[in-house]
C-alpha positions as CSV (number, residue, x, y, z in Angstrom):
1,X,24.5,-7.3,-10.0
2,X,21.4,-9.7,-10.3
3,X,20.5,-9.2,-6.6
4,X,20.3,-5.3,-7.7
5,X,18.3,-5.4,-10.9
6,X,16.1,-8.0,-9.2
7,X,15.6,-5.7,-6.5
8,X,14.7,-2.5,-8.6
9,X,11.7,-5.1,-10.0
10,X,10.7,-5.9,-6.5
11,X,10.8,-2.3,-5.5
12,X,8.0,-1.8,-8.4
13,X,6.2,-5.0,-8.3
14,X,3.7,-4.1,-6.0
15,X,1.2,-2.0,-7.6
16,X,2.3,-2.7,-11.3
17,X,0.5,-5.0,-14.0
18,X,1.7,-8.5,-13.7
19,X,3.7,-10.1,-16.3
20,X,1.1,-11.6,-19.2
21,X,0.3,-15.1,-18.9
22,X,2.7,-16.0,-21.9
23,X,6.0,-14.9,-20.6
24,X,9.0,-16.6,-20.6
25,X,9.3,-19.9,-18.2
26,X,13.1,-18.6,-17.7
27,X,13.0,-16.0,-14.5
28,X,15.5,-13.7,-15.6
29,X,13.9,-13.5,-19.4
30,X,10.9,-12.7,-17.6
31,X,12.6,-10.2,-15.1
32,X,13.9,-8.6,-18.9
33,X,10.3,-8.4,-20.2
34,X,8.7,-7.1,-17.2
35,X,11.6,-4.7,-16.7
36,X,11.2,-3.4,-20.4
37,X,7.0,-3.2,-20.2
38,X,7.6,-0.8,-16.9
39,X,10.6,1.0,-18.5
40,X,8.3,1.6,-21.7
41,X,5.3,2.4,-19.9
42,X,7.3,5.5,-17.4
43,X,8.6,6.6,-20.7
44,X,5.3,7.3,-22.1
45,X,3.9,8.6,-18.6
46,X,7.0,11.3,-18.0
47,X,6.6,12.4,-21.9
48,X,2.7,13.3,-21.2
49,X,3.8,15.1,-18.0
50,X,6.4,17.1,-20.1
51,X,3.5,17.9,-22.4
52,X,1.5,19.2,-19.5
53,X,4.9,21.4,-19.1
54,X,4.9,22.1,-22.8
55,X,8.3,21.3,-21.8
56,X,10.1,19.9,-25.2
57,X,14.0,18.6,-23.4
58,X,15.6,17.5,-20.0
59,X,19.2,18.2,-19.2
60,X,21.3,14.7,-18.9
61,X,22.4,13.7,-15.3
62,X,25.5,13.3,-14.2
63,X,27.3,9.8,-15.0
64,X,28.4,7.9,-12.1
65,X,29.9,5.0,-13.1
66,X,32.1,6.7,-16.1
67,X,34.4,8.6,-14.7
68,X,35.6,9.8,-18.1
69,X,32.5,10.6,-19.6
70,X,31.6,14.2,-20.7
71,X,28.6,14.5,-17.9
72,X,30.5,12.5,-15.5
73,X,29.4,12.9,-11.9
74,X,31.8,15.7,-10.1
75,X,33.2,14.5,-7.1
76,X,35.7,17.4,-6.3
77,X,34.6,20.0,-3.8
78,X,36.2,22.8,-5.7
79,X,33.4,22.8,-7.8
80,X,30.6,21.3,-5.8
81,X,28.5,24.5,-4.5
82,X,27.7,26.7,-7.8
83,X,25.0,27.9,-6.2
84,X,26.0,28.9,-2.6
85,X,23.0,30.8,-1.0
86,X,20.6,28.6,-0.1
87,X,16.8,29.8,0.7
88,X,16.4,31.3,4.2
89,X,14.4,29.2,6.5
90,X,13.3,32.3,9.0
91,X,12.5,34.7,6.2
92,X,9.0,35.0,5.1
93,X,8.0,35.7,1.4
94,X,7.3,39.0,1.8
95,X,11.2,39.3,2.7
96,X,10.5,40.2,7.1
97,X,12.2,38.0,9.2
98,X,10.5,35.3,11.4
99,X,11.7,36.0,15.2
100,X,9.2,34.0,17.4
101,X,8.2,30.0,17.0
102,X,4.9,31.6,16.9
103,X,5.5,33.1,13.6
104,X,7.4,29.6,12.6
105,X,4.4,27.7,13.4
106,X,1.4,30.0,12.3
107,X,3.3,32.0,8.9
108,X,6.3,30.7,7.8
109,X,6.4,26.6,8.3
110,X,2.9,26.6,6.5
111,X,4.7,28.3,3.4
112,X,7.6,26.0,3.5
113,X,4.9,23.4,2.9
114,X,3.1,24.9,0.1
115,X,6.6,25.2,-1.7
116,X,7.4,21.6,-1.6
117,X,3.7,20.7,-2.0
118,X,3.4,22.3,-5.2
119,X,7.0,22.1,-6.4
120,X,8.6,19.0,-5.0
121,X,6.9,16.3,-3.5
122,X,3.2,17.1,-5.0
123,X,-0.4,17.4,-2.9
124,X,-2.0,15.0,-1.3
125,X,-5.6,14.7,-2.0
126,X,-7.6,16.2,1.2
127,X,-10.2,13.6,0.5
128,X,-7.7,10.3,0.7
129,X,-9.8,7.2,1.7
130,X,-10.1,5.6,5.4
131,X,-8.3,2.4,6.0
132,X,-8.8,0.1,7.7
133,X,-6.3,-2.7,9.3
134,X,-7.0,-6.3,10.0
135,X,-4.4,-8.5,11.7
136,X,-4.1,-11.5,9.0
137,X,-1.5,-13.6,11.5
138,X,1.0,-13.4,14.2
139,X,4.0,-15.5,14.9
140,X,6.2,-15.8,17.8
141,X,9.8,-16.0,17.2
142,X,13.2,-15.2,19.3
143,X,15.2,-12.6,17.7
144,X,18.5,-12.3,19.4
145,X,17.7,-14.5,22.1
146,X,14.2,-12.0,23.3
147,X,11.2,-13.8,22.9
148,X,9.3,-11.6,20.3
149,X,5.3,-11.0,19.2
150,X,5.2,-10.2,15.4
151,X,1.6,-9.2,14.3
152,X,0.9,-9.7,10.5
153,X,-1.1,-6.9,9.0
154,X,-3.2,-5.6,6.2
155,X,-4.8,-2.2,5.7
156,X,-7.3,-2.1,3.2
157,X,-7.6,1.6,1.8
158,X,-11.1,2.2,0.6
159,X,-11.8,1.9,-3.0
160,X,-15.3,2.9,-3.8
161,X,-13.9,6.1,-5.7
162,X,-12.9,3.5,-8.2
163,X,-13.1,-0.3,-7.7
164,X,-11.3,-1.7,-10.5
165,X,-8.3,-0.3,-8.3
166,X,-7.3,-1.8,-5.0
167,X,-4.5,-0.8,-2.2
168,X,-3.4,-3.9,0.8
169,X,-1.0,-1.9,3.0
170,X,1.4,-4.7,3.7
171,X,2.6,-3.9,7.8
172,X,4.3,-6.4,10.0
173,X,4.5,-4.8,13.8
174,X,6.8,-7.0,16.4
175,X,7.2,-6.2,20.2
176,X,9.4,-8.0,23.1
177,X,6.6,-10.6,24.7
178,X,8.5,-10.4,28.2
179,X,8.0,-6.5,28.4
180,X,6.3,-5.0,31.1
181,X,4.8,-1.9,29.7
182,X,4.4,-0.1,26.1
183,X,7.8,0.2,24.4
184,X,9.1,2.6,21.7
185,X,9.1,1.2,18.1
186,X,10.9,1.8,15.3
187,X,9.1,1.9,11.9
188,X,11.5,0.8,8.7
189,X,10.5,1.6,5.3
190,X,11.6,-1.8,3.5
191,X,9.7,-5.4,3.0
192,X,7.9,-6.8,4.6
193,X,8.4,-10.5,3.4
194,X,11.1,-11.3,0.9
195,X,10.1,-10.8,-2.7
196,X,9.5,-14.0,-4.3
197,X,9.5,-15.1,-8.1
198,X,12.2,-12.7,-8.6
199,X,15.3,-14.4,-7.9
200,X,16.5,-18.3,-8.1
201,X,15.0,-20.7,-5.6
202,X,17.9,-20.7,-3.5
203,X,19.1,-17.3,-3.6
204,X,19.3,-15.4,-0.5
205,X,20.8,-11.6,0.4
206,X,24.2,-11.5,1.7
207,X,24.1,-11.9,5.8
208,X,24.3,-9.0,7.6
209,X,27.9,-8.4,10.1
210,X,27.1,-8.7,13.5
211,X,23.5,-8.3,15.0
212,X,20.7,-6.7,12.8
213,X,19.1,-3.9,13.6
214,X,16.0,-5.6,14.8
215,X,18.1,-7.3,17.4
216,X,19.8,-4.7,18.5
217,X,16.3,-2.8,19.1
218,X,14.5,-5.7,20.8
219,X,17.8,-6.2,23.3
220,X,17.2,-2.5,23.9
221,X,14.0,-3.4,25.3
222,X,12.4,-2.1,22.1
223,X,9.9,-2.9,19.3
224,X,9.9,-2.6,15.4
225,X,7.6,-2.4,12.5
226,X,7.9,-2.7,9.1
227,X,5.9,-0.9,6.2
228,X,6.2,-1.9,2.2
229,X,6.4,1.1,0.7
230,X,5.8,-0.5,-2.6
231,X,1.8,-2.1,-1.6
232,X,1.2,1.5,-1.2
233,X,2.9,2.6,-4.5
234,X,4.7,0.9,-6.9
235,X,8.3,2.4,-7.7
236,X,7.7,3.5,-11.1
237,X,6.2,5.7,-13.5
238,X,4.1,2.8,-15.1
239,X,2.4,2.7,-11.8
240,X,1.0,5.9,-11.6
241,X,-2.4,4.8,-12.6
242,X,-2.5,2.2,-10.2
243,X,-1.6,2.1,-5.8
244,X,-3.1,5.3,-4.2
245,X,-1.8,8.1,-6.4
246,X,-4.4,6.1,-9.2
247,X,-7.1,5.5,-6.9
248,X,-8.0,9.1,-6.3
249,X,-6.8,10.1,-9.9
250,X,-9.7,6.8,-11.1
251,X,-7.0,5.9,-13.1
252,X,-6.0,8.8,-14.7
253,X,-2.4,10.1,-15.3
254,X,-1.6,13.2,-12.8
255,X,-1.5,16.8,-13.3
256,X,2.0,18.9,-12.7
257,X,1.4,19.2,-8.9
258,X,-0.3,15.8,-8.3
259,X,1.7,13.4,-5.1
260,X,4.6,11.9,-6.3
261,X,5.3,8.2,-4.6
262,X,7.9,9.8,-1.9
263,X,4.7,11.5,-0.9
264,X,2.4,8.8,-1.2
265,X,4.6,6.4,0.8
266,X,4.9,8.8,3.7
267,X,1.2,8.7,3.6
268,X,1.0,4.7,3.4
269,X,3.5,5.2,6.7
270,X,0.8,7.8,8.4
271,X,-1.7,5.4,7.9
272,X,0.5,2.1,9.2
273,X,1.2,5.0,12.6
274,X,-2.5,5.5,12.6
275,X,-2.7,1.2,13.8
276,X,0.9,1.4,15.8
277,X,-0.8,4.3,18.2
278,X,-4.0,2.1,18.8
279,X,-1.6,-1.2,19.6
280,X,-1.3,-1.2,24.0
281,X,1.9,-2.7,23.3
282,X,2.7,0.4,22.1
283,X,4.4,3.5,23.2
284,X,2.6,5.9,20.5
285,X,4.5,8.9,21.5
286,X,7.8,7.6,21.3
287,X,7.6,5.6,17.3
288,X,10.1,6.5,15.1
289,X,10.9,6.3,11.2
290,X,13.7,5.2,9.6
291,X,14.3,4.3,5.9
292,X,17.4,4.2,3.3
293,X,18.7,5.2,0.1
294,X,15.1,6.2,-1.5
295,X,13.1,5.0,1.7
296,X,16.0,7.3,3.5
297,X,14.1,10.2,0.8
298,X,10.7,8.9,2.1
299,X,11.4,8.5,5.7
300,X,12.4,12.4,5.7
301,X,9.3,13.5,3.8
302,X,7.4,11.1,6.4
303,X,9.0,13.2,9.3
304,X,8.5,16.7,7.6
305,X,4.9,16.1,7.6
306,X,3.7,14.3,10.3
307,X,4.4,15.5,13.6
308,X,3.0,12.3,15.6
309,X,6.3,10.4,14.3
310,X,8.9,11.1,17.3
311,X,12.6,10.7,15.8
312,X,14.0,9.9,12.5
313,X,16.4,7.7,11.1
314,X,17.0,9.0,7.6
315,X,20.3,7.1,6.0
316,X,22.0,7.6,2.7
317,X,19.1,9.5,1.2
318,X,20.8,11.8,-1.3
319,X,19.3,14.1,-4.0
320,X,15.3,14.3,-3.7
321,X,16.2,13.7,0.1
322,X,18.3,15.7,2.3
323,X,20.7,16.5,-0.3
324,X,21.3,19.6,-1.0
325,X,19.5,19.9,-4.4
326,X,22.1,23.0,-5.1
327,X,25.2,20.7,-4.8
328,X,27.3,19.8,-8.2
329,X,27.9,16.1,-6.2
330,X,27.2,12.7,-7.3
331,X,23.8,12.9,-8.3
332,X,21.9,15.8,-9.7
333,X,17.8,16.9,-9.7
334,X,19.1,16.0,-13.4
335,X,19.4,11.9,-12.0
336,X,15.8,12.5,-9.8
337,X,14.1,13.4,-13.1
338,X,14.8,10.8,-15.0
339,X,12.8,7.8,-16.1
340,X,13.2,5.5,-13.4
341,X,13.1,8.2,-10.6
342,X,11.0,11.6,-12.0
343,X,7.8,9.2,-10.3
344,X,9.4,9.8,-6.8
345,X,8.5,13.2,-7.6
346,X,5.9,15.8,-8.4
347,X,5.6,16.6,-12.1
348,X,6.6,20.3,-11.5
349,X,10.1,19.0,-10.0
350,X,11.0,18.5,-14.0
351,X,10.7,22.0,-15.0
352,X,14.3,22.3,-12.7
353,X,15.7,19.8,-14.9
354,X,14.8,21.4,-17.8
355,X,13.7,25.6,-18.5
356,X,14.7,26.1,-14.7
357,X,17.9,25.2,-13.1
358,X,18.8,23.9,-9.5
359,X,19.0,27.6,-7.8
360,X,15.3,28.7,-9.6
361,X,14.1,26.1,-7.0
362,X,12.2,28.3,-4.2
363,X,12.7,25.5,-0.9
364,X,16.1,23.3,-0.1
365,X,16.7,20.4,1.7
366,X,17.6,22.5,4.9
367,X,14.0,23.2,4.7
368,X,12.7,19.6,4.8
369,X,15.0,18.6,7.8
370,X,13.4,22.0,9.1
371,X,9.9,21.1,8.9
372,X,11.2,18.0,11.1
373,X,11.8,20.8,13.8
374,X,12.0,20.9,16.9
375,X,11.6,16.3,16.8
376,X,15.4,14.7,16.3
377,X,16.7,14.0,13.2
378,X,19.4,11.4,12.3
379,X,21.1,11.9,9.0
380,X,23.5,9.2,7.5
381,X,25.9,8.1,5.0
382,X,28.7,5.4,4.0
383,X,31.8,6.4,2.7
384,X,32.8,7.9,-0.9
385,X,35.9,4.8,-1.0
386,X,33.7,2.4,-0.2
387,X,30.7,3.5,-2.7
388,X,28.6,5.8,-1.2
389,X,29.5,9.1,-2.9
390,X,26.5,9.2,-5.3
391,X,24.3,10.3,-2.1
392,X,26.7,13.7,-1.0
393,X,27.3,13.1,2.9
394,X,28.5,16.3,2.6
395,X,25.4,17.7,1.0
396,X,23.4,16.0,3.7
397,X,25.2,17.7,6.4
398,X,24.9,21.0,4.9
399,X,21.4,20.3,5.2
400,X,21.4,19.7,8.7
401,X,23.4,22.8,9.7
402,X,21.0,24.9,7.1
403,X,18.1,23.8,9.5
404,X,19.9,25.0,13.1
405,X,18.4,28.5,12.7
406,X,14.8,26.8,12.9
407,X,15.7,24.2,15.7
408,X,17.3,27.0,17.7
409,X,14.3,29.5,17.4
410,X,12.2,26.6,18.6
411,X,14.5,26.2,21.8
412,X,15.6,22.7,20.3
413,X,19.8,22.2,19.4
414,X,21.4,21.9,16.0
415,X,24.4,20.2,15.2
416,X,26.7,21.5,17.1
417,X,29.0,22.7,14.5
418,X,29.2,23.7,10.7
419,X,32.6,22.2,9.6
420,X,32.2,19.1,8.3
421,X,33.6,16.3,10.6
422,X,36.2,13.7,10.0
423,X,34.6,10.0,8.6
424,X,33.3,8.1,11.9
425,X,32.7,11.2,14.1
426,X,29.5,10.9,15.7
427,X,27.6,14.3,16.1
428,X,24.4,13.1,18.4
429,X,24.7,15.8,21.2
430,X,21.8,18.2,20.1
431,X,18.3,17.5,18.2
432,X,20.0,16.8,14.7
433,X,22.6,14.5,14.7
434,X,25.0,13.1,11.6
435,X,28.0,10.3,11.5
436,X,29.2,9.1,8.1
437,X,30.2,5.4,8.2
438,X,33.4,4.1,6.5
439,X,31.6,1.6,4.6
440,X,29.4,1.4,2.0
441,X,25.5,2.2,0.7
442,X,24.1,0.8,4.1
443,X,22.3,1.6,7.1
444,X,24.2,-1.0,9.1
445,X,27.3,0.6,10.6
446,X,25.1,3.4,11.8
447,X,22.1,1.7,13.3
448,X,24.2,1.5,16.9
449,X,24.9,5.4,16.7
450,X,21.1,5.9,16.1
451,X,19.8,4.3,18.9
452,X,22.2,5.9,21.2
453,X,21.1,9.0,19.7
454,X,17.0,7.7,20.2
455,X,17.6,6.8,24.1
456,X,19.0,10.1,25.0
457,X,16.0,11.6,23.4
458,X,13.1,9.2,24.4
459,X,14.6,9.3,28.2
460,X,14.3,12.9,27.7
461,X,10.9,13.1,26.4
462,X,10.0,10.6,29.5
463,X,11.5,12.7,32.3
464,X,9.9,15.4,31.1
465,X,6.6,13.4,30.9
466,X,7.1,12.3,34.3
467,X,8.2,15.9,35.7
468,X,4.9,17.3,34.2
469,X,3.0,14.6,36.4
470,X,4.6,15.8,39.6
């Protein structure tokens, strides 16, 4: 349990106000302090926001760790889908049907967008700052057995708009030394260094089984990057003044359909691709994303809106990811708009948890793995036994056969199938692919399925490169 609560402070250390000079000399009364000073501070940031709503009340989310409890979190299927018509993809607003890609790509897709824009995820600014990346080190190191380059980086996002405010970009970029040409890279939402001051001197995480997922990629032949989320924008509502959603806001708090920091750290991952495509070491057509659990939520959101990133890896990502938001499962859009997550969002994604309810909501998650369309998608959960039921693998498949219509109309193939598939099966065949794991809240067990599922695509997209040479 302390590796957990530590690690929610890490996840919103980043871009918050550091712990006063005076706090206590004992790190976990610290830790307490600084968690109560951001817990205070989201409070009184979410109650303005429900003022701009003149919203007075939020519904309570569901309860997952009582299972006795009046709102406890429903994990029978019986009751799971109140709310069983889910938004048509291929249908325009004005009700006519969407029959060609062109129509995808030139009327409907651009009204998806608006919808989760205004009602989800939030706007980005169109005047965001340039950035600009300097290589602070590099190391060489052998990660399983492959000699490796790791390059050390810093983007530093331009603050004249308000200069008491300032965004690093923390981005560490490794690729196999003895390679012989650009390779595909992998991008992981996660840290970049481990967070220190947060836990006891000689406290380190549990060791992964078997290789990690970096080795596995360099034996492949592969490189790997890895982007802090949280230099871009801390992970909480006490933040909001500060990272990039404050810099263009000079500080201010945001309006109903401002960026949440789902949004704003699939921007901070645009701008990290924005270095990766200029790096010769590089295959920039074939980088990927890949994040879990919330960076699973961000990693989606990253794929939806930027079409340079080439697959996805989006695992255990749940509700404000590809979740269906319409599911009575584990957790609710109730959960997502609470204190400690409603900042994830944009300010108009409370008025579902509060006047509106989940089916008032005009865009699903179908939709989101939609806008990924026609690029692969790889969607992934653990197991309900082994403590991953809070994130719906169900839900999350539901959202990858609610998306087929769109990858079939744009000549791309869905999942193969819309009955949900024993634990273990892997579905990597077409252009969205899905396993759930038997174990737990983890990207681990999965990470081998993925990168079969990545080869068969990138040797794809490179025959087809090579064809169009001929």
């Amino acid at each position: 349990m302390f590796f957990a609560g530590a690690l929610a402070i890490a996840w919103g250390q980043a871009a918050s106000t550091p712990a006063a000079a005076n706090s206590p000399a004992d790190p976990a009364a610290a830790m307490q302090q600084e968690r109560q000073r951001i817990q205070q501070a989201s409070e009184e940031d979410r109650r303005n926001m429900m003022e701009q709503l003149r919203m007075t009340s939020l519904r309570q989310g569901a309860d997952g760790r009582n299972p006795n409890a009046p709102n406890a979190a429903n994990y029978d299927e019986s009751k799971a889908n109140p709310y069983p018509d889910l938004p048509d993809p291929l249908r325009l607003n004005d009700g006519k049907k969407v029959t060609s890609a062109q129509m995808w790509w030139r009327e409907r897709r651009p009204q998806i967008v608006e919808l989760f824009d205004r009602e989800i995820y939030g706007r980005v600014p169109k005047d965001t700052p340039g950035v600009k990346w300097q290589v602070k080190s590099t190391s060489h190191d052998t990660v399983g057995g492959v000699p490796v380059l790791t390059k050390h980086l810093i983007g530093r996002v331009d603050n004249s708009r308000d200069t008491d405010i300032t965004v690093e970009i923390e981005l560490n970029l490794s690729t196999p030394e003895n390679a012989t040409g650009p390779v595909p890279v992998i991008m992981e939402l996660g840290f970049t260094s481990f967070p220190r001051g947060l836990f006891p001197p000689n406290f380190r995480p549990p060791a992964p089984k078997g290789p990690t997922w970096q080795e596995q990629l360099v034996k492949k032949g592969w490189g790997y990057a890895i982007l802090s989320p949280t230099s871009v924008q801390a992970d909480n509502g006490a933040g909001l003044t500060k990272g990039i959603i404050g810099l263009m806001n000079r500080g201010q708090r945001r309006k109903p359909d401002d960026w949440g920091a789902l949004r704003a750290w699939a921007w901070g991952a645009s701008r990290a691709l924005d270095y990766v495509e200029t790096d010769k070491a590089v295959d920039a057509k074939h980088v990927g994303i890949e994040g879990h659990s919330r960076y699973g939520k961000a990693a989606a959101v990253t794929m939806a809106y930027d079409q340079r990133f080439a697959i996805a890896y989006v695992s255990s990502s749940g509700e404000g990811g590809l979740k269906l938001n319409r599911r009575n499962w584990g957790e609710l859009v109730e959960n997502v708009a609470a204190t400690n997550e409603y900042h994830w969002m944009a300010g108009n994604f409370l008025k579902y948890a509060g006047p509106l309810h989940w089916n008032d909501l005009p865009v699903d998650a179908h939709e989101l793995v939609a806008l990924c369309a026609p690029r692969p998608v790889f969607i992934s959960a653990g197991s309900k036994e082994a403590g991953d039921g809070w994130v719906d693998a169900k839900g999350m498949f539901l959202a990858g056969v609610g998306a087929g219509p769109v990858y079939r109309l744009l000549g791309a193939k869905d999942l193969g199938t819309t009955e949900f598939p024993p634990i273990g099966t892997a579905l990597i065949d077409g252009d969205i692919g899905f396993r759930q794991h038997t174990e737990g809240h983890t990207p681990a067990p999965n990470w081998p399925t993925f990168i079969a599922f990545a080869e068969r695509h990138f040797d794809r997209a490179r025959g087809s490169d090579q064809a169009s040479l001929r």
